[in-house]
N, C-alpha and C positions, 0 to 999 in steps of 0.2 A: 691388615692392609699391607700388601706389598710396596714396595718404595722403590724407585729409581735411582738408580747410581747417577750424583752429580762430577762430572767432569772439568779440572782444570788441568789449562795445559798454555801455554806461549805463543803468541801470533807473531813471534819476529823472526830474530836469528837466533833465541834463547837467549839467559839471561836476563831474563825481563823480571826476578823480582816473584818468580811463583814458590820459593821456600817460602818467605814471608807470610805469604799471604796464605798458602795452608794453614802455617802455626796460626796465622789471625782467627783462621776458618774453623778451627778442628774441633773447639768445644761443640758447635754444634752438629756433630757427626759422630759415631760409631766407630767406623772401621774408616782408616786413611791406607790408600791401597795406591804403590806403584806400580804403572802397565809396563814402559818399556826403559832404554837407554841402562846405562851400566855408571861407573865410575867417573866416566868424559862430564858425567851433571857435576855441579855445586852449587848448593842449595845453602842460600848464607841466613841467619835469621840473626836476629840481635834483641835481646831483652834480658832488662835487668844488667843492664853496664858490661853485657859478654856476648860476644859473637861467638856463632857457631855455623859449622861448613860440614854438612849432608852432601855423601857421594852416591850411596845405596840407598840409605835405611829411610825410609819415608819422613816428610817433614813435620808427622804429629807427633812424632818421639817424647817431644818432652811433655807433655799433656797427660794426667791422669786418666784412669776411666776408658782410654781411646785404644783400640787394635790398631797396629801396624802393619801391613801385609803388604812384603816383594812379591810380584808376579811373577807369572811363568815368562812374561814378555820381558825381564830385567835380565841383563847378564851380570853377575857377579864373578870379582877377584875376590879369592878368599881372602888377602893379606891386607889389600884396603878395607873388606869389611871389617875385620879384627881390629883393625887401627882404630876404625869407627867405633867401635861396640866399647874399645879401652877410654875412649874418649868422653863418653855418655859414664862409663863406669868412675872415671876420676869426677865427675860434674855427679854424682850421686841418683844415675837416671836408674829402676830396674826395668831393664831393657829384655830380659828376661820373660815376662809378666805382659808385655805389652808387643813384641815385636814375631810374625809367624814370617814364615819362606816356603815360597812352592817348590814342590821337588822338581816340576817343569822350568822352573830356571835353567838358564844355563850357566857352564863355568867358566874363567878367562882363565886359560894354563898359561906358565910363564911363557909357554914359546907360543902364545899369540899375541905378547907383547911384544917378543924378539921379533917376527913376522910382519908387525905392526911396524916398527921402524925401519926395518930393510924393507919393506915395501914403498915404505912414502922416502927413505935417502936416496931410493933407484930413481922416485922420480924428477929429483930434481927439481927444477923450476916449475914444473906442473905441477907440486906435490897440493894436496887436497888442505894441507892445515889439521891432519890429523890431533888427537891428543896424545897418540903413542900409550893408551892404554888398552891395547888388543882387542877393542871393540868391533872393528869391523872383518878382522879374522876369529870370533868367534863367532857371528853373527851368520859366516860364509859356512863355518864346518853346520852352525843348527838348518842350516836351507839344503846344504849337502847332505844331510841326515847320518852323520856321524860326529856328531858333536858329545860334549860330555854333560850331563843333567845333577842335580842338586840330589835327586834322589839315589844315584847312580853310587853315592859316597856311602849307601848304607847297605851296598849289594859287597859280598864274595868276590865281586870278579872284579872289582873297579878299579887296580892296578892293574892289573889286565888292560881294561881298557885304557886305562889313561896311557899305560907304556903305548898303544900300539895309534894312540892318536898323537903321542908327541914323534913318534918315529915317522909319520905323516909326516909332519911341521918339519923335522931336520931334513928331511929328503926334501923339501922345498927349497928350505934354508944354504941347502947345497948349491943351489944354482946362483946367489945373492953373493956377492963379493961383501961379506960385513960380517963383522968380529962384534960377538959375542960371550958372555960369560951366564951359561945355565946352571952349575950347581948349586952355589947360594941361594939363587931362584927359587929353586925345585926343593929346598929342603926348607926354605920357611914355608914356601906353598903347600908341603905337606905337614907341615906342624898346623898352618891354617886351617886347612881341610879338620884336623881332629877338633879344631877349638867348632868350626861350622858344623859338626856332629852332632854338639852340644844344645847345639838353638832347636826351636819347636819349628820341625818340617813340616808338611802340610799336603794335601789337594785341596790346593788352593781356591781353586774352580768351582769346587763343593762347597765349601768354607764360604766364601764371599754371595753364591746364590744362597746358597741355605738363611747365611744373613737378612738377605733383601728378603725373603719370606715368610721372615720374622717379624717384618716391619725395621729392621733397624736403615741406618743412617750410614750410605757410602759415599766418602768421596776419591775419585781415583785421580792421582796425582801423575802428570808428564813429566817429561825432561825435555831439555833441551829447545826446540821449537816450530813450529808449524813452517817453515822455511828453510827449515833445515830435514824435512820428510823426504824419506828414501823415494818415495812415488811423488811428493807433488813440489817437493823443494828445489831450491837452484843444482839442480843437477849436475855433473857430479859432484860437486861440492854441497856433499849433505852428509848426513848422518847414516847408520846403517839399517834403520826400526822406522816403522810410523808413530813420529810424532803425534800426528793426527786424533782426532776423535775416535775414528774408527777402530788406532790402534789400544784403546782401553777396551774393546771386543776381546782384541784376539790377543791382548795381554793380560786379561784374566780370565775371562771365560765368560763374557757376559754377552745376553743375545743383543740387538739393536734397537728392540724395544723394550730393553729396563735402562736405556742411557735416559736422563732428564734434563737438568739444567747444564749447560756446556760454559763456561767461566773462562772468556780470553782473557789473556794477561796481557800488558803493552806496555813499553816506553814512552813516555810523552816528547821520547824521539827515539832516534833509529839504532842499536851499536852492532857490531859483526865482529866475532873470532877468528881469525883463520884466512883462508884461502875463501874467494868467489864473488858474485857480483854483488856490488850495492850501492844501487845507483842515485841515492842522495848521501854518499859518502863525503865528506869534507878533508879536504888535504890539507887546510890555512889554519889559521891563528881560532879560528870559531869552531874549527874541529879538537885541537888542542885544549882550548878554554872547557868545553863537554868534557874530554875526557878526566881530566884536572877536579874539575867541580863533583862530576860527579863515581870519581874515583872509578873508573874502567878500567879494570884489570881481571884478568876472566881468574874467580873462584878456584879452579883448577888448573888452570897452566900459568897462571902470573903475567899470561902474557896480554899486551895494553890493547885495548880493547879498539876496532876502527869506527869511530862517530858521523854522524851526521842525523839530519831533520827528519822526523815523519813520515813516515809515506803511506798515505791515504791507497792508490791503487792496490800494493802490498799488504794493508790490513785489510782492506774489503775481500782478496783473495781469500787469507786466511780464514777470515769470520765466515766464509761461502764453503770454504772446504769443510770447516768444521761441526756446519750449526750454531753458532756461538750464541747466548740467548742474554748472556752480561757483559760490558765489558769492565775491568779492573784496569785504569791507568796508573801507571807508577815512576816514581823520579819527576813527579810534578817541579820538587822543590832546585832540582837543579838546572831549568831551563829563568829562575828568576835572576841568572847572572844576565840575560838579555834583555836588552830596552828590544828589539827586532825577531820575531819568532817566524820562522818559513815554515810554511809548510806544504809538502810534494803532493800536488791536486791529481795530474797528469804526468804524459811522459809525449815527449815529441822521438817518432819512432818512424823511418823511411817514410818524411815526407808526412807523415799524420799527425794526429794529437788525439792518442790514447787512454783510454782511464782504466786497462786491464795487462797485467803481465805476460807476454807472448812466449811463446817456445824460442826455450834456445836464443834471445835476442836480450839479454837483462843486459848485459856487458855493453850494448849499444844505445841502450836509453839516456834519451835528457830529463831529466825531471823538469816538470813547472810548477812553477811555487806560487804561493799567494802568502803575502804577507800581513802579519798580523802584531800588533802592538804586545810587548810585553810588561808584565806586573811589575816587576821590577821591587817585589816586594819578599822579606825572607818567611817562609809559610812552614818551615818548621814547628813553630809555637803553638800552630791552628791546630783547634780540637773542633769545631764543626765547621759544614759547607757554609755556614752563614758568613762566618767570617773571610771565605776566598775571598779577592780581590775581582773585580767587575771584569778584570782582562782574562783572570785564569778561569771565570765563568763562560766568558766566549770564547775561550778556546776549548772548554769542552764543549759548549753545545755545537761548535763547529766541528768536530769530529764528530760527535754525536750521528748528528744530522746528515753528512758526508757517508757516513757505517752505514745508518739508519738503523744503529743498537745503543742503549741505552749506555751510559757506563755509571757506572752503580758504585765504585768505589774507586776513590783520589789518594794515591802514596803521598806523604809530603815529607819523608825521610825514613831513616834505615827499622829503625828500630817499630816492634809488635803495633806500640800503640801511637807513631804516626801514620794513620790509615783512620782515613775518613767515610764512612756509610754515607752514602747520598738515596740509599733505597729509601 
């Protein structure tokens, strides 16, 4: 029997908690496969009294038995993955044995890092909320078709090529009033490069169908998040890949009809990194309490995460872009510091009262809320649905019902085994 590749990916601004819940997921699957996004992820999991922070390497890592597989749709730094791979190596992972790379990846050279900040210092007050990890300048050289490829490190000519694409980048770099330093860069980058030699390269594309032809068990792992998609997110303030559903297509190689179960991920409220709109953001004392309780500070950049309530219009977009067929909520446990839970039904937008995200207009929405009593109860302890509290019960069937998708699994803190099956 041929099998379907199941998809998880983020309905918010990312950050929603999808490392987790892969690690939850992975025994029951085969191959754990990332489609898109680069280093800008951080994928936090916690078990066994240790957290651990995934940039690259998919979040089935530590699971026996299970393949690992970056896609062609991932960009990789050689010197964060190495960081990565040393990190798994002190924790006693063989990462070896379990982890494959597509030569269709691409590479992040140091100067689309360099690139990457002299572009967002130029802009000043409009700058985007980049990561500064040369994500969206090497995303620009793979669309312009001289980008540099994973598999490209095992050709004759690949200094070659890499000289005559960083001489690219400097001739950009020349028009940019900003100081820099490349040599250091460029000489752990290429010590990287030799250690990325070493790992098991792949056609990726082959590898993962061939799988599902087998009968085995894929699940393809997102980043970042469904609002944050280069086509359907708060534009420009997005990411530089699709997020999306679609983008596990064309980030491994998979036709439209071997996608199966689609698995959104969600906050049981809203948070945003960076630069753009979010229009149940909180500026008060109830935004601050969010971020406090339930520690917002983005995985990769440290930097504090901006809170606020739910917002029902922006999930039902997501779920519609995606197919979403579950949904997973997460951070239950940090909204029981409210006796008061809001949550964003609508939005009052030129004179109307909308229940859909409009073009180019997020930055001028009100949200309207309907409120909702809270638990007020600490639900870390809970090991089944039976014991939620009557409030945290209707507060999921009211999203539930609001979606009109099921949610099938309840976070109630950080760690593998607070996660609750409601299937």
């Amino acid at each position: 029997m041929i099998n379907k590749t199941a998809v998880l990916l983020g309905l918010q601004w990312g950050d929603e908690g999808k490392g987790k819940i892969v690690d939850v997921l992975t025994p029951q699957y085969d191959i754990i496969a990332r489609f898109q996004g680069g280093p800008n992820a951080g994928h936090t999991l916690i078990f066994d009294g240790k957290k651990h922070v995934l940039h690259t390497i998919p979040s089935g890592i530590f699971h026996g038995n299970v393949i690992n597989v970056i896609g062609n749709g991932v960009v990789i730094d050689p010197i964060i993955f190495q960081k990565e791979i040393e990190k798994l190596q002190e924790n006693g992972v063989p990462f070896q044995e379990r982890l494959l790379i597509s030569k269709k990846a691409h590479l992040i050279l140091p100067t689309h890092r360099i690139l990457d900040a002299a572009s967002e210092a130029a802009k000043g007050a409009a700058k985007i909320g980049s990561t500064l990890k040369g994500i969206g300048p090497t995303y620009m050289d793979k669309t312009g078709r001289n980008g540099l490829r994973v598999g490209d490190i095992l050709e004759d000519d690949f200094v070659l090529k890499y000289n005559e694409l960083k001489e690219k980048h400097l001739k950009i770099l020349s028009q940019y009033n900003f100081e820099y330093e490349l040599t250091e860069m460029e000489n752990q980058w290429m010590k990287s490069i030799a250690f990325l030699k070493a790992m098991t390269i792949i056609d990726s594309e082959h590898y993962v169908n061939n799988a599902l032809n087998q009968g085995k068990k894929v699940l393809a792992e997102g980043a970042q998040g469904s609002l944050l998609d280069i086509d359907f997110g708060s534009y420009p303030f997005v990411t530089s890949s699709n997020t999306v559903t679609a983008g596990a297509c064309t980030g491994l190689g998979i036709a439209p009809n071997k996608i199966g179960d689609v698995f959104g991920i969600f906050k049981a409220y809203c948070t945003r990194v960076g630069s753009g709109p979010f229009p149940t953001e909180l500026h008060d004392e109830v935004g601050e309490r969010m971020r406090k309780e339930g520690h917002e500070f983005g995985s990769t950049t440290g930097r504090p995460r901006r809170c606020g309530w739910l917002d029902i219009p922006a999930l039902k977009y997501a779920c519609m872009i995606n197919g979403v067929t579950e949904l997973f909520m997460m951070k239950a446990d940090v909204l029981s510091i409210f006796d008061e839970i809001k949550i964003c039904t609508h939005y009052r937008w030129k004179n109307e009262v909308i229940d859909y995200l409009p073009y180019n207009a997020t930055e001028n929405l009100e949200p309207v809320y309907t409120s909702v009593k809270g638990w007020s109860t600490d639900l870390t302890q809970i090991s089944h649905q039976d014991q939620f509290p009557v409030e945290l019960k209707d507060y999921i069937a009211f999203i539930s019902d609001a979606v009109g998708i099921p949610i099938t699994i309840v976070s109630v803190g950080p760690d593998r085994t607070q996660t609750i099956s409601m299937r």
